[in-house]
NUSE-144253 format. One record per residue (C-alpha): x, y, z; residue in one letter. Coordinates in steps of 0.05 Angstrom, whole numbers, plus 5000, padded with zeros to 4 digits. Layout:
XYZA/...
! end
This chain:
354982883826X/353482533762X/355982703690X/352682603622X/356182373568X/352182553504X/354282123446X/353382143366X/354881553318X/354181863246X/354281263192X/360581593150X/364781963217X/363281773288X/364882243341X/363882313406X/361983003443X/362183023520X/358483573544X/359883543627X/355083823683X/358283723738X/360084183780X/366284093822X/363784193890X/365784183964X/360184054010X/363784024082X/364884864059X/356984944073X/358884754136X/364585114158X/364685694115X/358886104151X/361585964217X/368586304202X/364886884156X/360587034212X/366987114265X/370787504215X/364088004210X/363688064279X/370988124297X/372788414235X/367688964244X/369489204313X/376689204298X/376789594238X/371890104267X/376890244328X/382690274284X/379590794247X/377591154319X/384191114332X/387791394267X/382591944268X/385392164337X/392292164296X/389892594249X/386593084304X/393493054340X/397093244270X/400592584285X/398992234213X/405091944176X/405691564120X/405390924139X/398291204177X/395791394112X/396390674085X/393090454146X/387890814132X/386490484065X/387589854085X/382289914127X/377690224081X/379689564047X/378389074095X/371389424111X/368189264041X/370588634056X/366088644112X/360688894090X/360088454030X/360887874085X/353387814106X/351287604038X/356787084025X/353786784095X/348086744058X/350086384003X/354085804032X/347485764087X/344185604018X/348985154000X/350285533942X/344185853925X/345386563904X/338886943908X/340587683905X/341387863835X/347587923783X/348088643808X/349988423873X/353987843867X/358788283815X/359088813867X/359688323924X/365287863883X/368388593867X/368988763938X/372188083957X/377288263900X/379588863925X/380688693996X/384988153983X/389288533933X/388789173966X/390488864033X/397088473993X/399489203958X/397889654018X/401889064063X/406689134009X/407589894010X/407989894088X/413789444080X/417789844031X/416590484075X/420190144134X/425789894094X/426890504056X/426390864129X/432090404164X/437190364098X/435791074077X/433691484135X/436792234113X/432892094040X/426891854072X/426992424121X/428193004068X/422192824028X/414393074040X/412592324066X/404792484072X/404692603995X/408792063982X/403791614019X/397791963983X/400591863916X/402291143925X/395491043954X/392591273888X/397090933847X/394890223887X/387690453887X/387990603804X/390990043795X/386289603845X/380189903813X/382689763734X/384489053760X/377388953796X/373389283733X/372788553688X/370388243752X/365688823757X/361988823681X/362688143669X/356387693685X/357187373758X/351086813756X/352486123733X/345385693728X/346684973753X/340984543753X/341784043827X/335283443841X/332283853786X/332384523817X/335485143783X/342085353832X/345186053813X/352386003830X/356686723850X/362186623808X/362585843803X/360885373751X/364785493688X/364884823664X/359484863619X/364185563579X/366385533513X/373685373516X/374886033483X/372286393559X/375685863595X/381586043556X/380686783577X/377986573654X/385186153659X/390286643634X/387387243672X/387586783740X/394886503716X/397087293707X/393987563778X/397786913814X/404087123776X/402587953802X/402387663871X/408787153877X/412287903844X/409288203910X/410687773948X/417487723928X/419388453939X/415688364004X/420987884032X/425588173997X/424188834039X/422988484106X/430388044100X/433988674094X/429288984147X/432388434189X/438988374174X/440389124200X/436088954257X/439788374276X/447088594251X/447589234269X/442989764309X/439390164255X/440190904241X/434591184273X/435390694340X/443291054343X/440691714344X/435191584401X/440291324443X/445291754432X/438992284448X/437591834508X/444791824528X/445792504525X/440192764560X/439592094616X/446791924633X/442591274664X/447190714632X/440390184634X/435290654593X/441190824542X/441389984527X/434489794541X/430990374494X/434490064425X/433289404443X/425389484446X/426289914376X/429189334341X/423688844381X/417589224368X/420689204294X/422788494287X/415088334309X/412288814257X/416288424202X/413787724234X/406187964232X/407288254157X/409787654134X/405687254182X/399887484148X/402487404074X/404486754089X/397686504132X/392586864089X/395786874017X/400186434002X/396685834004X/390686043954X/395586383911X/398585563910X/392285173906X/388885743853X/392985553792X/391484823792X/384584893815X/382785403759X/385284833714X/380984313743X/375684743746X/375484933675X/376984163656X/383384433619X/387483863652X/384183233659X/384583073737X/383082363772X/376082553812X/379982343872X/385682933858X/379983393837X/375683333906X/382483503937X/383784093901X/376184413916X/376284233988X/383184613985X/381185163949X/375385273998X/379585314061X/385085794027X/378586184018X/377786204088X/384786314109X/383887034050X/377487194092X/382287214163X/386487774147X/381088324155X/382288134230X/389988064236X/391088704192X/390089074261X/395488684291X/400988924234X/398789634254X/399889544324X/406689344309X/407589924253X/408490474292X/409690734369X/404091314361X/398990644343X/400990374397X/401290904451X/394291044436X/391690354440X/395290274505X/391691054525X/385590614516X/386190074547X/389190534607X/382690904609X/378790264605X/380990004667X/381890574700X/373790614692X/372189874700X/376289884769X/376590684802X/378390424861X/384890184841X/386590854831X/384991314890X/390291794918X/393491424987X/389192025023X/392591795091X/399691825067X/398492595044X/395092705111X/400992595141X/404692875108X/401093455108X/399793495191X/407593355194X/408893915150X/404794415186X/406094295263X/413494305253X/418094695279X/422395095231X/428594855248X/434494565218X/433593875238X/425693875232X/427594075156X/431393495148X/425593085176X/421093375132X/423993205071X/423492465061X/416992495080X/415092995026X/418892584983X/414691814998X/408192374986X/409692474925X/410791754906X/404391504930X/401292144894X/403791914821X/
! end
């Protein structure tokens, strides 16, 4: 890339007026970028289809929760994500050519917007609902949790929407001229702005990167003391299923075991929450602020330092893009009804793929069976029969 330098000596004051073209670019992401985009479509796709299969046979089984209901609009979420994925491919295949329209590159850059911050507040809320559940179980009990859930949701999706709206109305298309060709660039190129909009463009990006380290804040703040009464102590609701367990199956293994796989299944739930906050978000939310500033040419850079910073910027983007495929993974950890259907699933799935694995042992029950009939009723052929009865019924289940 080249940059003019337009200069104008004046006989009584001489000034000097850059005027810069160049726009900070990262070729290697023409590259790259449509290979990940087009495995987050596919994958992406699939998964959040299923997961909305599966919460749908929640809902039929009047199993729905809260933390269900969040799911559910995460999903929703990470679907017009998705969907707004095909032309992005596009774009970077053009190397930056956007050839759809302002229409569609607001709506497109609008729907990229509200799956990452809709994925980060939805994460967010699923986080508090587990913490409030473990260090106030009776309170979180007593209250109606599916309209808590449905209020929240409102709340995030008001607030998503009213965040999303500027990105919506304002013009998306920057014209870049490249060898003398007109490029229209999906919300790049705001070098050429008046520094009054490049004012505006920095503080609104400086503001949304404060919102998130806020979020993500309360996030960890959530999942440490999610942790420290897994790790400390057993929680409240893992003392009353074992003392349920206990009471019921005397059986001194389940009583230890069943607690222990509580606080597991919970301890990987908070690794994949944060595991995705910290994989997906964090680093864009890091690289953002000082690449909106070199962007905008509101800091003066070295070119070296500024080539770093878009190459940066363009894999956080990617790294964003991945958690519309690992959001699936948080729910499998959120809850044991999630789970117990996906495992349903699977069960059924191989039971199809491979029938013969399970057949009935039709021999076994044969014998049984001709034992059981040509025996004598007597006190000692009742004694005989029974174990065999018994190794039936084994084979049977």
């Amino acid at each position: 890339m080249t940059q003019s330098v337009t200069m104008t000596t004046m006989s009584s004051v001489e000034s000097t007026t850059i005027i810069s073209t160049e726009f900070l670019d990262s070729p290697p992401r023409y590259v790259f970028i449509p290979v990940f985009y087009i495995i987050f479509f596919i994958l992406g796709f699939i998964s959040n289809l299923y997961v909305l299969f599966v919460l749908r046979c929640l809902h039929q089984a009047k199993a729905m929760g809260e933390i269900h209901i969040y799911m559910i609009n995460l999903t929703i979420a990470d679907l017009l994500f998705v969907c707004a994925l095909p032309f992005w491919i596009d774009y970077y295949i053009r190397e930056g050519d956007w050839v759809y329209g302002d229409v569609m590159c607001r709506v497109t850059g609008t729907f990229f917007f509200i799956n990452t911050y809709g994925t980060i507040l939805f994460l967010a809320a699923i986080s508090i609902n587990r913490c409030w559940a473990l260090t106030r179980p009776l309170d979180a009990a007593s209250s109606d949790h599916r309209i808590r859930g449905i209020i929240a949701c409102v709340f995030i999706w008001a607030f998503i929407v009213a965040m999303s709206v500027p990105v919506l109305v304002s013009p998306g298309i920057n014209e870049h001229r490249k060898n003398n060709m007109k490029i229209l660039h999906c919300f790049e190129g705001y070098q050429n702005e008046s520094k009054e909009k490049k004012k505006t463009l920095a503080v609104t990006h400086f503001l949304i990167i404060g919102l998130f380290f806020i979020v993500f804040l309360l996030i960890v703040i959530c999942n440490i003391l999610i942790a420290r009464i897994l790790i400390c102590k057993n929680s409240p609701q893992s003392e009353i299923q074992s003392s349920r367990t206990q009471s019921k199956m005397p059986n001194l293994t389940s009583t230890f075991k069943r607690p222990t796989g509580v606080k597991r299944r919970a301890l990987q739930m908070l690794l994949a929450v944060v595991g995705v906050f910290v994989l997906c978000f964090l680093p864009h939310h890091i690289v953002q602020g000082p690449w909106t500033l070199a962007v905008l040419e509101i800091v003066n850079y070295s070119k070296t330092t500024r080539k770093l910073l878009s190459d940066a910027h363009q894999i956080t983007l990617v790294l964003m893009g991945l958690n519309c495929i690992l959001d699936p993974v948080v729910y499998y950890f959120a809850t044991g009804k999630f789970r117990g259907l996906i495992k349903t699933h699977i069960t059924k799935l191989i039971t199809f793929t491979q029938p013969h694995l399970n057949q009935p042992a039709s021999p076994v029950w044969t014998l049984g069976g001709n034992q059981r009939s040509h025996r004598k009723p007597t006190k000692a052929g009742r004694q005989d029969q029974t174990p065999h009865t018994e190794r039936s019924s084994v084979v049977i289940t």
